[in-house]
C-alpha positions in Angstrom: -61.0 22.6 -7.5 -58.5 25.1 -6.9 -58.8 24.9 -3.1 -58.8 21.1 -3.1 -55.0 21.5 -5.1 -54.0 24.2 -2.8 -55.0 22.3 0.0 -53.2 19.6 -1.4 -49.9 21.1 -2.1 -50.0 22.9 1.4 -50.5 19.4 3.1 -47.8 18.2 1.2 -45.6 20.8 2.0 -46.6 20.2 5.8 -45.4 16.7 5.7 -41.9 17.5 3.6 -40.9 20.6 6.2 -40.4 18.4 9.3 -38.3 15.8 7.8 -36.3 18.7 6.5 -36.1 21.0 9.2 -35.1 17.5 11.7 -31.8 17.0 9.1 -28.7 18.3 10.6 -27.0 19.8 8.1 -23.7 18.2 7.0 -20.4 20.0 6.5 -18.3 17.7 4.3 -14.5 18.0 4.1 -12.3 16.0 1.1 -9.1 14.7 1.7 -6.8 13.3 -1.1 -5.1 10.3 0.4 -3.4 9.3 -2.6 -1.3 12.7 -2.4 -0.9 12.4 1.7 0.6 9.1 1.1 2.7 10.9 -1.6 3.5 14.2 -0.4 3.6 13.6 3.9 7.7 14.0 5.2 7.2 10.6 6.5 5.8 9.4 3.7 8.6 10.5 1.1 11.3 8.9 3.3 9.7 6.0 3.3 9.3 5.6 -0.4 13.2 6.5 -0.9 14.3 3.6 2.1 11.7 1.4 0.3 12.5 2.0 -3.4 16.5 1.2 -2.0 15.5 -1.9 -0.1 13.3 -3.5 -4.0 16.9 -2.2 -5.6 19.2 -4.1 -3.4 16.9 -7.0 -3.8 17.2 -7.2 -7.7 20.4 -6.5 -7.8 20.7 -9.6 -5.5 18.5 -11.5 -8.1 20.4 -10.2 -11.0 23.7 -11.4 -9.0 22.5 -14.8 -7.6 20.5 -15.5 -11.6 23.9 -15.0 -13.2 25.8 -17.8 -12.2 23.2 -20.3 -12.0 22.4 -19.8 -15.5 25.6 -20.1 -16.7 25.7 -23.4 -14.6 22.3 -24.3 -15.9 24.0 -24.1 -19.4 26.6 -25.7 -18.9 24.6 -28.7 -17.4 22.1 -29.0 -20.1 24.9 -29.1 -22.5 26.7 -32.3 -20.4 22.6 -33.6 -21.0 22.6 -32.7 -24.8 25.8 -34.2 -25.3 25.0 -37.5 -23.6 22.8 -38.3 -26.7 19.4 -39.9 -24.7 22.1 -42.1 -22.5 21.5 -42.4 -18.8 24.1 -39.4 -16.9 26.9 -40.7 -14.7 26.9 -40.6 -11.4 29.0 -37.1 -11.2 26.6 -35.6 -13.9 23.9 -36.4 -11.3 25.4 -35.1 -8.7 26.1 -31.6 -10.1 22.5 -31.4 -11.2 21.7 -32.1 -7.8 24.2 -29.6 -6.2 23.0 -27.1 -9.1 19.0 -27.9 -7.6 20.1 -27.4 -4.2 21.6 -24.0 -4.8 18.7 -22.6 -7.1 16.7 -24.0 -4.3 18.2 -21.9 -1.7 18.6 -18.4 -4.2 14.8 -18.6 -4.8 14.3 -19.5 -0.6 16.6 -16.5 -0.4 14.9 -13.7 -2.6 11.3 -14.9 -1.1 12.6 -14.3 2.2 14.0 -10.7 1.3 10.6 -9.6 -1.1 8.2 -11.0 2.5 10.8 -8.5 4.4 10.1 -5.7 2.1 6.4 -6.4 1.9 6.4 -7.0 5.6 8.5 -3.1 6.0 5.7 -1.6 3.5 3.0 -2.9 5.6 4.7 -1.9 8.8 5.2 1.8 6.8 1.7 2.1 6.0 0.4 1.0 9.6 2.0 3.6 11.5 0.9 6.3 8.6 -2.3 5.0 9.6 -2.2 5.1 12.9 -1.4 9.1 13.0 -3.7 9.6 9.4 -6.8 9.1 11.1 -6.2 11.6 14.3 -5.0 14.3 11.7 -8.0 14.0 9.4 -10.2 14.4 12.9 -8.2 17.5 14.5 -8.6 18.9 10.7 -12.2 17.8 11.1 -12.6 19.9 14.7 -11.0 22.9 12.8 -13.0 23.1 10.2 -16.7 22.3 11.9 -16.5 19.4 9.5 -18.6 16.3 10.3 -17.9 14.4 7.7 -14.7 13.3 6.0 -14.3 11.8 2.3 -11.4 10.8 0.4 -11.5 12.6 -3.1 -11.4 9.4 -4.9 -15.0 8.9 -3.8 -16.3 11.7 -4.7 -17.8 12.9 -7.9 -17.8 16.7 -7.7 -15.9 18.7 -5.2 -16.6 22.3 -4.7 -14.1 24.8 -3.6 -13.0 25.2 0.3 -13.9 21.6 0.8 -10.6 20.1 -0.2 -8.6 20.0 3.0 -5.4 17.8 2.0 -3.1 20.8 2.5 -3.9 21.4 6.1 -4.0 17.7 6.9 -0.1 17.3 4.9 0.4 20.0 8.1 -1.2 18.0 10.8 0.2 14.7 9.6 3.6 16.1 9.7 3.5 17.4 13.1 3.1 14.1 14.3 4.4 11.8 12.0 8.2 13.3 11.2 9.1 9.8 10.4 8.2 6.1 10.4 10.3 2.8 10.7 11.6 1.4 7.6 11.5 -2.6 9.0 9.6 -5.1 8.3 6.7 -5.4 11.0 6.8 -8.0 14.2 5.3 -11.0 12.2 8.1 -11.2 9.4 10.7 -10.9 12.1 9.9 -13.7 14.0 10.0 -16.0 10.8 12.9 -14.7 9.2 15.1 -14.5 12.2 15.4 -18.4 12.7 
């Protein structure tokens, strides 16, 4: 009996050890993309020229809100005062004009939010374009063969965490990126 499980055990063992030896053995690097996109020279410009651009825009919204909802008051009032009567002509008109312009602030501050989200996108595409190539040379440094972003990972032990030398690499050929919006939201803006 003994034989028959030590026969057993070595046949199993026979059948595990080629499918084990055949395995390549994988060094894994981590990378935190949430602190490249954070912490990268390009990056951190960016931010600043985009945090500016969403600044000017409410400060445009705050400044084109202001008068049309003093005008907006003023109209419902002419409404409240006409008492369920039918407005004049001139009553009409203003609500009209007072349409139109609301019309043309919202048209106005859509316009300037799809440039911004057009810039960001634009931003994040040439990050993109240089990320990949930096995680790779970091890759060839490091004997690595596989690369993970820390956010997918459960457990991470030490030496595996190369965001500091790709930071390096991504800044060597990304020193900056263009703060505009991107090809598409040119064309249908500048009409």
């Amino acid at each position: 009996m003994t034989k028959t499980v030590f026969l057993a055990s070595l046949a199993a063992f026979a059948v595990t050890l080629p499918v084990a030896a055949s395995a390549a053995p994988a060094n894994v690097v981590v990378v935190d993309n949430e602190r490249i996109y954070a912490e990268c020279n390009a990056c951190r410009s960016a931010q600043a020229s985009l945090q500016a651009q969403a600044t000017t825009i409410q400060a445009r919204q705050t400044a084109l809100a202001a008068p049309l909802k003093t005008e907006a008051q003023a109209l419902q009032a002419a409404a409240d005062a006409l008492a369920g009567k039918t407005p004049d002509a001139a009553l009409q008109a203003r609500a009209t004009a007072f349409q139109t312009k609301q019309n043309s602030a919202n048209q106005e501050l859509s316009r300037l939010q799809q440039n911004l989200q057009s810039s960001q996108a634009n931003v994040l595409r040439q990050i993109n374009a240089k990320l990949g190539p930096a995680i790779k040379q970091v890759m060839l440094a490091k004997g690595a063969n596989l690369a993970i972003d820390m956010n997918n990972t459960l457990a991470v032990g030490s030496g595996m965490d190369v965001t500091a030398d790709v930071l390096v690499a991504l800044n060597a050929v990304l020193p900056s990126v263009s703060v505009t919006p991107g090809a598409a939201a040119t064309t249908t803006t500048g009409r």
